[in-house]
C-alpha positions in Angstrom: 4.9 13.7 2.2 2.5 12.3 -0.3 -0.3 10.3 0.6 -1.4 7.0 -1.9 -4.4 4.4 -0.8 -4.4 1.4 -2.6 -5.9 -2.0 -2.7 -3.6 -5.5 -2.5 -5.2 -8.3 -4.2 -4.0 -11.2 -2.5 -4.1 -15.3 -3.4 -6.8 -16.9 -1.7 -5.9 -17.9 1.6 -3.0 -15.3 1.7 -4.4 -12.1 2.7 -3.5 -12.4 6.4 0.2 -13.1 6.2 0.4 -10.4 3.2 -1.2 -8.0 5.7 1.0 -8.1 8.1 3.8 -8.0 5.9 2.9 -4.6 4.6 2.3 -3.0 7.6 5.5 -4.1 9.1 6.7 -1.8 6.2 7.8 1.7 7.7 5.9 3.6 5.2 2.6 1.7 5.2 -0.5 1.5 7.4 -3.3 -1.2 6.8 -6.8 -0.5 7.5 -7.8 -4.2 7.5 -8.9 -7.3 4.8 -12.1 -6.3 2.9 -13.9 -9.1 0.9 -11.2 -11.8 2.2 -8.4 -11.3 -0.6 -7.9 -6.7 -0.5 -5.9 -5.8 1.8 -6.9 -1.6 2.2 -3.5 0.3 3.3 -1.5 3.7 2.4 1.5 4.7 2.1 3.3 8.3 3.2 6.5 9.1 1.5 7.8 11.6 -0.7 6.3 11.6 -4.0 9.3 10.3 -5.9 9.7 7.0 -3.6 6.0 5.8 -4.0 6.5 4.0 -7.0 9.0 1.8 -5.4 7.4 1.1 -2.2 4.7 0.0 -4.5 6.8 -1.9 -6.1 8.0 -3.8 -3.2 4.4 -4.5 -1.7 3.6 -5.5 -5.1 6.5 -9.0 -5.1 5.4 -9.7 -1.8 4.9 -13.7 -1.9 0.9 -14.0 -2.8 0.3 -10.2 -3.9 -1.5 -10.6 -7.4 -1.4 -6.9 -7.9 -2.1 -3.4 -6.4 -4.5 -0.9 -7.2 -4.5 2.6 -6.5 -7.2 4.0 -5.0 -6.1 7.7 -4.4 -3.4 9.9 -4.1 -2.4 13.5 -2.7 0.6 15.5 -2.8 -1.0 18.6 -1.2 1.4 18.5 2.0 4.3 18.6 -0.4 3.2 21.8 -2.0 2.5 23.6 0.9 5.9 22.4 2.0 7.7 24.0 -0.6 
């Protein structure tokens, strides 16, 4: 699994609902609202489905954008 931290910039007023949405996502965790409009989560998948579960967190009514913070594929090399 890879491992990718990331930022969602929310619309004021939105960062609660957007929240929750992404952590009801099965891939995501949320670490709580910083600055009242980031949300701070991560996602664990494979490598090749991160772009698309960014992707989806990223149409989510009242996301502005994402930005990634970090990312690690060292448990998928030691896995192969």
């Amino acid at each position: 699994m890879a491992i990718l931290g990331f930022l969602v910039h929310t619309e004021p007023g939105r960062c609660a609902a957007v929240e929750q949405q992404v952590a009801a996502m099965p891939e995501m965790t949320t670490y709580g609202i910083h600055q009242d409009c980031y949300v701070v989560a991560v996602a664990e998948a494979p490598s090749s489905e991160l772009e698309a579960a960014l992707g989806r967190v990223g149409q989510l009514e009242g996301v502005l954008t994402c930005y990634v913070t970090g990312l690690t594929t060292e448990d998928e090399q030691e896995e192969r």
